[in-house]
C-alpha positions as CSV (number, residue, x, y, z in Angstrom):
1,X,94.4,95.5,92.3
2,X,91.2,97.0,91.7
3,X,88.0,96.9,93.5
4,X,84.6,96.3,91.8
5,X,83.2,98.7,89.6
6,X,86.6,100.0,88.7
7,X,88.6,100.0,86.0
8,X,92.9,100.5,85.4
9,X,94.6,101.6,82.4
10,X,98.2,100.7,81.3
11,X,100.3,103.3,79.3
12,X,103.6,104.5,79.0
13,X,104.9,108.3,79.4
14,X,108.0,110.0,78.3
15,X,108.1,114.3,79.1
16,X,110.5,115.9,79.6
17,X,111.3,118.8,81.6
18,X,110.8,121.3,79.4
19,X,107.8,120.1,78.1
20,X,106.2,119.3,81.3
21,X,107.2,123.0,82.0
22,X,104.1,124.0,79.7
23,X,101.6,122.3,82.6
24,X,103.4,124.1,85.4
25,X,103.3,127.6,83.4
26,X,99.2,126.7,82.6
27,X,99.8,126.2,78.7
28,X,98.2,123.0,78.7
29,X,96.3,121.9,81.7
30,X,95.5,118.0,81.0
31,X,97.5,114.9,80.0
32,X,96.3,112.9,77.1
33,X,97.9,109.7,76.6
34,X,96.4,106.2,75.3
35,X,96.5,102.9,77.5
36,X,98.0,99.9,76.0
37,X,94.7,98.1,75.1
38,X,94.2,101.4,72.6
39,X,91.7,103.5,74.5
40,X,92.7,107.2,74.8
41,X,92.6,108.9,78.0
42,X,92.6,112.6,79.6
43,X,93.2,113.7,82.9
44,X,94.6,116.5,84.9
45,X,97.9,116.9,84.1
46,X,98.5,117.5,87.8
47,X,98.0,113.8,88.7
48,X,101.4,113.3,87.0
49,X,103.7,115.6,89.2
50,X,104.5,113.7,91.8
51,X,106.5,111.5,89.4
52,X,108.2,114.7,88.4
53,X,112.2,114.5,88.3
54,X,115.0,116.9,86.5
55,X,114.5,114.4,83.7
56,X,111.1,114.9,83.0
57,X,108.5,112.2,83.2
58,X,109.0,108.9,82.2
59,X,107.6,104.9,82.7
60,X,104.9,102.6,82.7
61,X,101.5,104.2,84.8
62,X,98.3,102.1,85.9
63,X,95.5,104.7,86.1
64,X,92.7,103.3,88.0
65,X,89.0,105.1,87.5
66,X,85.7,104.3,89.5
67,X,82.3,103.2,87.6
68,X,82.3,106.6,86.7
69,X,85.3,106.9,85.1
70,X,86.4,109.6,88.0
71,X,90.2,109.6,89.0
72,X,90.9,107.1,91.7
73,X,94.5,106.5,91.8
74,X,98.0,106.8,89.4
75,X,100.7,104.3,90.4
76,X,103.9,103.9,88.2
77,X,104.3,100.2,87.5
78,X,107.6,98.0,86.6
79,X,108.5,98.0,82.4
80,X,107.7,94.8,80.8
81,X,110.5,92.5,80.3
């Protein structure tokens, strides 16, 4: 649930290890991805490693932003059925 003034995002990610590799070694330093309603969005790639695992990356993310579009939370959501 978000609070007033803020905004969430839906979008699906699928990294691997490897290529996630290329964030940890400071090749690439933000994610860009677009959200299910077709807007496209960039943030620090950090905000994805705690859902880090030997397989890479992958699921469904709800990225929540304030009125100002600043970062205010990442959660990884249940797939659609």
């Amino acid at each position: 649930m978000t609070n007033v003034g803020q905004r969430q995002f839906i979008f699906s990610v699928s990294i691997s290890q490897q290529e996630f590799l290329k964030y940890y070694q400071g090749a690439a330093d933000c994610a860009l991805v677009t959200s299910e309603c077709g807007h496209r969005l960039r943030f620090p790639a950090l905000r994805l490693r705690p859902f880090l695992s030997h397989h890479g990356i992958t699921g469904r993310f709800a990225l929540t932003v304030d009125n100002n579009n600043r970062f205010v939370s990442l959660q990884r959501i249940q797939s659609r059925r």
